[in-house]
Structures are given as structure tokens and as C-alpha cells.
C-alpha positions in Angstrom: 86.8 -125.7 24.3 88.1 -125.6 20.5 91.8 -124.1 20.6 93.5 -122.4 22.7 92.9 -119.1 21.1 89.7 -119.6 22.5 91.0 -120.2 26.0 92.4 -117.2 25.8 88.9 -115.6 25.0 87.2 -117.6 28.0 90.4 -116.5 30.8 89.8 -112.9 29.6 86.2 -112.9 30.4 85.9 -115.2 33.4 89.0 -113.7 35.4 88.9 -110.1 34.2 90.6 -108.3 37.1 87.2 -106.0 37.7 85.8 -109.2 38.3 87.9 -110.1 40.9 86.8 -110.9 44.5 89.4 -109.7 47.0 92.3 -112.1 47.6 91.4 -113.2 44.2 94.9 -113.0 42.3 95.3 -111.5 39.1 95.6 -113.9 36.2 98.1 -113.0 33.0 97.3 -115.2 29.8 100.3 -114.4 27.5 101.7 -116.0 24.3 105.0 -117.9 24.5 107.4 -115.6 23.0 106.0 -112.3 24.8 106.1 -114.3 28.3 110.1 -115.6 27.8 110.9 -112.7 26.5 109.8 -110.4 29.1 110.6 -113.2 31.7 112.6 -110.6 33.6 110.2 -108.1 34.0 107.3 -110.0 34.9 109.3 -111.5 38.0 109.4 -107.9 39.5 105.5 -108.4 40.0 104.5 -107.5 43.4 100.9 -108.3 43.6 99.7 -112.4 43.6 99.6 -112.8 40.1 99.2 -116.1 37.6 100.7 -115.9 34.5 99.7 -118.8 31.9 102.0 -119.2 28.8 100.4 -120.9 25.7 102.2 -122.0 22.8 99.6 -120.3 19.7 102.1 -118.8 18.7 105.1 -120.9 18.9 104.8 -124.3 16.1 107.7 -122.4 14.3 110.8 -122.6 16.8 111.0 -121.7 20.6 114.1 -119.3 21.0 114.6 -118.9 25.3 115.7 -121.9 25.9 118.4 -120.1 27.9 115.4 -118.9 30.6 114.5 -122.1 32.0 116.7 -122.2 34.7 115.4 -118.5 35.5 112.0 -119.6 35.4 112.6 -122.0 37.6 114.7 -119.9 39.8 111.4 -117.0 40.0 108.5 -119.9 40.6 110.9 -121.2 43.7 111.9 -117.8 45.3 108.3 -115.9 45.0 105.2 -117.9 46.3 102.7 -115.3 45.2 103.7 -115.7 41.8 102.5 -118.8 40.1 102.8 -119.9 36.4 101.4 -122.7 34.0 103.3 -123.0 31.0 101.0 -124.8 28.1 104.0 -125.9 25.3 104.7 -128.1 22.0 108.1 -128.3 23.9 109.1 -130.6 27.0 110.7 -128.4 29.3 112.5 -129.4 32.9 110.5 -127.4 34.9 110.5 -127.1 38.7 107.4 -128.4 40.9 106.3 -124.9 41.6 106.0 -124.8 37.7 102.3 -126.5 36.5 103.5 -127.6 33.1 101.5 -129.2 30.2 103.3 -130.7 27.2 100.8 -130.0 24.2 102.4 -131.8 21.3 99.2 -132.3 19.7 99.2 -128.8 19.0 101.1 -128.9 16.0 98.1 -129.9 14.1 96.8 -127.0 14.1 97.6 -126.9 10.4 94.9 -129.5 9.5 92.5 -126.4 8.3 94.3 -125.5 5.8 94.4 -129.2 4.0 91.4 -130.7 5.0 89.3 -129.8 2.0 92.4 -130.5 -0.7 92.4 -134.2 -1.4 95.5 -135.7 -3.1 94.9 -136.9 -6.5 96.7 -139.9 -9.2 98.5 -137.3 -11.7 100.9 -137.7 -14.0 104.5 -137.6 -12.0 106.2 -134.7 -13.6 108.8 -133.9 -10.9 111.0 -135.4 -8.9 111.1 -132.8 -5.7 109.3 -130.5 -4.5 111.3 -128.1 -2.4 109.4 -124.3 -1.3 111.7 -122.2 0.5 110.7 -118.5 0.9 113.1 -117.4 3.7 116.5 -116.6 3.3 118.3 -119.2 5.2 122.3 -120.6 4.4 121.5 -123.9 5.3 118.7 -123.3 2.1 121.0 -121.4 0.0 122.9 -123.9 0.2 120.6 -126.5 -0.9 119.7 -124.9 -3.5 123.3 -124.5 -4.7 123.9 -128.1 -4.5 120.1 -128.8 -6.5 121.8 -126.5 -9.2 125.3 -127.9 -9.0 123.5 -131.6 -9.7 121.0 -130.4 -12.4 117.9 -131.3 -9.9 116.4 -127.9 -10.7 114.9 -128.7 -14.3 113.8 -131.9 -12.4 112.2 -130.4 -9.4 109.6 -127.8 -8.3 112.3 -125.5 -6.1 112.2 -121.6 -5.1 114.6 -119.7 -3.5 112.9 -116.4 -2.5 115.3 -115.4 0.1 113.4 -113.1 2.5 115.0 -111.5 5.0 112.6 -112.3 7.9 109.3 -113.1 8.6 107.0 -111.1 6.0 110.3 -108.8 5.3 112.1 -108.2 1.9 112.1 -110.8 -0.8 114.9 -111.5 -2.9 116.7 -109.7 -0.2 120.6 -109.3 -1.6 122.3 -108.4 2.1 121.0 -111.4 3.2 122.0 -113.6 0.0 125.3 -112.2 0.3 125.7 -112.8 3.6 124.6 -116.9 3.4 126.9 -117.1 0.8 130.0 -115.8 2.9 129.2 -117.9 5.3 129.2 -121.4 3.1 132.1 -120.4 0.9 134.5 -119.4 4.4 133.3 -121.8 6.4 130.6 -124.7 5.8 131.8 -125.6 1.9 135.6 -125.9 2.6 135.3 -127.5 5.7 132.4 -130.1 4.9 131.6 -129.8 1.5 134.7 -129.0 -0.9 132.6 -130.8 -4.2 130.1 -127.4 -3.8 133.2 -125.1 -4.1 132.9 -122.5 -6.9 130.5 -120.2 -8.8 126.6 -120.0 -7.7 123.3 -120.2 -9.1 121.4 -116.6 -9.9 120.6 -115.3 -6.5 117.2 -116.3 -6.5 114.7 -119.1 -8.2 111.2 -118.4 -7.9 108.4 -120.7 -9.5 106.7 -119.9 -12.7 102.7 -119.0 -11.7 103.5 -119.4 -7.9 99.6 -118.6 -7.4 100.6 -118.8 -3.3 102.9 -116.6 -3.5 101.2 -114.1 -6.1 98.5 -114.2 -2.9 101.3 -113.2 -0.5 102.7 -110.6 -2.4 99.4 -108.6 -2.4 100.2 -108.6 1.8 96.7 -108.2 2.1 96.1 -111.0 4.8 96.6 -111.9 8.9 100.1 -113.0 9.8 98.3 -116.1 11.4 96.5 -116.8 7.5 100.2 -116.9 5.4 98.6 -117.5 1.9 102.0 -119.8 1.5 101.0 -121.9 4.5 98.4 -123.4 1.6 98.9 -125.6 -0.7 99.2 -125.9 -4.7 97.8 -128.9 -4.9 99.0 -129.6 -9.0 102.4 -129.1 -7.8 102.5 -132.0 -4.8 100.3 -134.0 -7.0 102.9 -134.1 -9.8 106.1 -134.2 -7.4 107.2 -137.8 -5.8 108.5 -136.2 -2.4 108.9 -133.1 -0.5 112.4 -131.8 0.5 112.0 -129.7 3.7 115.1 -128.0 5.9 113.0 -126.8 9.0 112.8 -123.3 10.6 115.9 -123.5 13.0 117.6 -126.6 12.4 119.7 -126.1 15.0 117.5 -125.6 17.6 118.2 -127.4 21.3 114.0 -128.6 20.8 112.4 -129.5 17.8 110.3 -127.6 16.0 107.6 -127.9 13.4 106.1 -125.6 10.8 103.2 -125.9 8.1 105.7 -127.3 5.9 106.1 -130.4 7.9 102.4 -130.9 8.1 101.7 -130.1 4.4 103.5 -133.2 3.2 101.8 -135.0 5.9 98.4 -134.1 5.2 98.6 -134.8 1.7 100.1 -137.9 2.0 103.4 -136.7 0.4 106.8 -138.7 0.9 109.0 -136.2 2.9 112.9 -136.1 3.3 112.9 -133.9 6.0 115.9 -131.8 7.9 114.9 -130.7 11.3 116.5 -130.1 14.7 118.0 -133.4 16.4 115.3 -136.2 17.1 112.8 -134.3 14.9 112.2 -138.1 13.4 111.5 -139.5 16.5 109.1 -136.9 17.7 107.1 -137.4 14.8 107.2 -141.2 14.9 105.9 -140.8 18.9 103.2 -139.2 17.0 101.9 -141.7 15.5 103.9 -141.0 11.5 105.3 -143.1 9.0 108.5 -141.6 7.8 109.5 -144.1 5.5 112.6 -145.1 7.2 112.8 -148.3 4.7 112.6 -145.8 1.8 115.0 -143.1 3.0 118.1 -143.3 4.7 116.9 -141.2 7.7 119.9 -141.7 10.1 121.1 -138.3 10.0 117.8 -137.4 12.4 120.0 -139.0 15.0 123.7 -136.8 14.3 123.2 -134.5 17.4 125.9 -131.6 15.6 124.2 -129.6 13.3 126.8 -129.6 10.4 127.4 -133.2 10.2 123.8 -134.1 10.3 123.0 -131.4 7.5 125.7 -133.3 5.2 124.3 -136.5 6.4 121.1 -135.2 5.0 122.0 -134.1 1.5 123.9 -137.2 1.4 120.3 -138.8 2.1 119.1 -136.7 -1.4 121.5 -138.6 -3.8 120.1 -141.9 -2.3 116.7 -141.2 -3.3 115.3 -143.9 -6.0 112.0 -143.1 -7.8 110.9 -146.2 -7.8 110.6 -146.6 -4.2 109.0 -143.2 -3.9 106.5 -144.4 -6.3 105.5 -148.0 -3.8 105.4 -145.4 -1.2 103.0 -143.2 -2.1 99.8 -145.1 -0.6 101.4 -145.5 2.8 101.7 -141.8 3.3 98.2 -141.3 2.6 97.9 -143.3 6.4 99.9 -139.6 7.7 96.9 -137.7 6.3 94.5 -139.5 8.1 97.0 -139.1 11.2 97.2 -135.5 10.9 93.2 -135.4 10.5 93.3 -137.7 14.2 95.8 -135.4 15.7 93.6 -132.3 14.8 90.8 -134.1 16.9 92.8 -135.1 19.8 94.1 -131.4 19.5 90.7 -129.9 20.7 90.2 -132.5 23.0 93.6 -132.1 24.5 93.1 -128.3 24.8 89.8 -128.8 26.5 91.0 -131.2 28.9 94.1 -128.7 29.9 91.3 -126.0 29.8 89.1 -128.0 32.9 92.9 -128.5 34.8 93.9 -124.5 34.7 90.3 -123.5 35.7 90.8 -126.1 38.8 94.4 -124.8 39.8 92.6 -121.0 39.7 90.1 -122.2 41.7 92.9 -123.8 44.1 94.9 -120.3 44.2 91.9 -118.4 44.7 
């Protein structure tokens, strides 16, 4: 068993209701998002049923954090439903809840820079900082990038997109971010940003990723910006990410986490609380010698995205520079965690097919 995709595939075919036996009971595989979010519903279920939740879907944020307690509540109160929840996220789950934690999973990613091997370039950049969706902690980043003339000394877009493969350059939502910052997060935490703003969008010259997305001819799973441009981390010294939902109760982890990883990239990251220490646990060097990475630990999201932009003035060149090699010991790691993935997801595969079994 490769992924869990395939799971899916095998649970489909091997428990496909017309299959059933009687007393057999009827077996739900559903993505993470569409179980949560129709938590409700499915606790209505009359007949024996088994609903597995798998995480394929959910590297980029985990949003029901709010229906654990009613998950809980459903698994106690109604013994002919069962559920086996299959996460990147640690939950506090009940004992009628079967419950694997599948941080591995987050390497999925490892496709996608397997075959692009760093190279020794002229350095040419300081930063390297992507953002495509319109976010105000983002918007603001890239005001303060402008406000410190870092632009003409990074690689940094601001594309602004409303949602998830919505509008670019979307205005509302520019307009919007900036509200928020100048009312609320600028005069409260950051009066030095107060004032005028950059033009409402910076988008790199011959983005060749994002020429590819534009087209919108491609999967949602196969983002052409999940990829990498390999002159552009090859002549950059580190990557500056701010993570989907830095505010998040759980951590979460997108491709552009794993990008810098996998090609050996130095990485100031901004994720949700203990997003360092998750990654350290997984076996990566964040180069907590190199960058002052304390605000990982600031559990208020305000005060720890300060923190962090406090972290960007610190940065010295020359360190980044003695870094380098180290990082290329995180591609290797992500390559590692990409095996242990499959192995993982077979191993979890063997213990569901058991607990069936048990139920049946």
C-alpha cells in the first residue's frame, strides 16, 4: 500500500456494500474536511456503519477543531457507529474513537522535488518570499519588505488571490487586508509601518509557475505553483514563509514548507504555535543557531507574528551562506520521510482491515 489515495481505492473495492455479507456493516471512507464538516449529519446514521476519515486532503490547515468534543460525544452515545480517524493532527479523542496520527504524511510533497537537485549559483538575492494568496498577515509583509527596500533585494510576489484557485490581484480582498492592518494590527503593534502602501500587487518577472497556473489547465491536487523554479532558490540565500493559517489551534504544513526543505534551502518560517518543534520531532534542522527562532514558541498570534519580522532584520548573509550545506541534511530528511510515509500508510492500512474484520 503506496498512499492513502490508494487505500481509498482498495476500501472501495474490498467493502463495497453489494459485497456485503449480512451483519456486515457498511464502511464510509471520506476525506477530512467532507467528514468534519458533515459531522452532524452523519451521526443521524441508523444502520451499523464505519466511517474512516483520512487526511489527503488536509496538509494545508484543519478548520473543525470545534467538533472534537462532538465526535467524541457521537462515538460514546451510538455503538453501531464506529470511526477511525487517519490525521497529520493529534487529536484528544475518546476510546471509542480508533485514531492514527499520520505526521509522516506531510511528505507527500517529495514528488514534486525529487528530480530538481540544488545547484552552487551565483547568490543574487537575499529572500525568496512566494505568496499567491491574499492574506493580511502577507500584505503586510510585503509592506514592511517595501517600507525596508528588501524588494529590489529579494525574489517576492504578492498575487493576492482571493481563495483557493479564485481571483488574482483580487482588490476587495487587498482593500480589505489593508483596513484591517492600518485600524488595528499597525497602530497597535507596529506604528514604524504606518503610512502610504506599496502598489497593490508584486508579481515576479517570467514567473514560469505561475504562467503554468494561469492557463488553469491542471488537477487542484497538481498546483503548477506547488513546483519549483529552481534558478530562483538557487540564487536566493533563504526562504521567507508565513504558513496557510497562522493562527490555527494545530499546526499545519503546506508545499511551501517542504519546498525549502527539499531543496536544502535556509527557511525563516511563520507557522501556527510549535510549528518549530513539530518539525524538529521530525527529524529537521531549523537552524536555530542561525535564526532567532523564539517566536515559534509566543502562543498569541500577534505578538509572535512581530516577533517574527523582528527575526527578518536579524538575518546576516554570512551566516546564511555557512548554512547552506547543513540544509542539504532536510532534503535527504524529506526524501526518508517520503519512505517512511508509504510504509506508515501500509502499516495503518493492515490495522483498519483488522478492526473491519473485528466489527464484522
Amino acid at each position: 500500500m503506496k498512499s492513502i489515495e490508494e487505500f481509498k481505492t482498495l476500501l472501495e473495492h474490498e467493502w463495497n456494500p453489494q459485497k456485503l455479507r449480512p451483519g456486515h456493516p457498511y464502511v464510509r471512507c471520506m476525506s477530512e474536511s467532507d467528514f468534519f464538516k458533515n459531522l452532524e449529519k452523519l451521526a443521524t446514521t441508523t444502520k451499523p456503519t464505519v466511517f474512516i476519515s483520512h487526511c489527503m486532503d488536509q496538509v494545508g490547515g484543519f478548520r473543525y477543531w470545534h467538533k472534537i468534543p462532538l465526535l467524541n460525544q457521537v462515538a460514546q452515545q451510538n455503538t453501531h457507529l464506529k470511526f477511525v480517524i487517519i490525521s497529520v493532527n493529534e487529536f484528544e479523542l475518546c476510546n471509542e474513537v480508533i485514531k492514527h496520527h499520520f505526521p509522516e504524511y506531510h511528505a507527500v510533497y517529495w514528488p514534486l522535488y525529487q528530480s530538481v537537485t540544488p545547484s552552487e549559483q551565483e547568490i543574487t538575492r537575499l529572500f525568496l518570499s512566494l505568496n499567491k494568496r491574499g492574506d493580511p498577515w502577507r500584505q503586510v509583509l510585503y509592506k514592511k519588505f517595501w517600507r525596508d527596500n528588501l524588494l529590489e533585494k529579494s525574489y517576492f510576489s504578492y498575487l493576492c488571490e482571493d481563495r483557493n484557485y479564485g481571483s488574482l490581484y483580487h482588490v476587495p480582498t487587498w482593500e480589505d487586508n489593508r483596513h484591517w492592518a492600518d485600524t488595528d494590527f499597525i497602530p497597535r503593534f507596529m506604528p514604524e509601518l504606518t503610512g502610504s502602501w506599496p502598489e497593490k500587487f508584486r508579481t515576479l518577472d517570467d514567473d514560469i509557475l505561475l504562467d503554468q497556473y494561469n492557463l488553469r489547465n491542471f488537477n487542484f491536487d497538481q498546483d503548477p505553483t506547488w513546483k519549483v523554479d529552481q534558478h530562483l532558490m538557487d540564487t536566493s540565500l533563504c526562504s521567507i514563509v508565513i504558513e496557510t493559517d497562522i493562527g490555527n489551534p494545530g499546526v499545519n504544513i503546506s508545499e511551501k514548507t517542504i519546498r525549502a526543505l527539499a531543496m536544502g534551502h535556509p527557511m525563516l518560517l511563520l507557522g501556527a504555535h510549535g510549528t518549530h518543534q513539530f518539525l524538529r520531532d521530525l527529524g529537521f534542522d531549523l537552524l536555530d543557531d542561525v535564526f532567532d527562532n523564539s517566536f515559534d514558541e509566543e502562543p498569541e498570534t500577534y505578538a509572535r507574528f512581530c516577533k517574527f519580522l523582528n527575526s527578518i532584520d536579524l538575518v546576516d548573509p554570512r551566516d546564511l551562506i555557512e548554512a547552506r550545506p547543513r540544509c542539504m541534511a532536510n532534503r535527504q530528511r524529506v526524501k526518508e520521510l517520503n519512505a517512511e510515509m508509504h510504509s506508515r500508510a501500509s502499516r495503518i492500512v493492515q490495522s483498519v482491515f483488522q478492526r473491519l474484520r473485528m466489527w464484522s
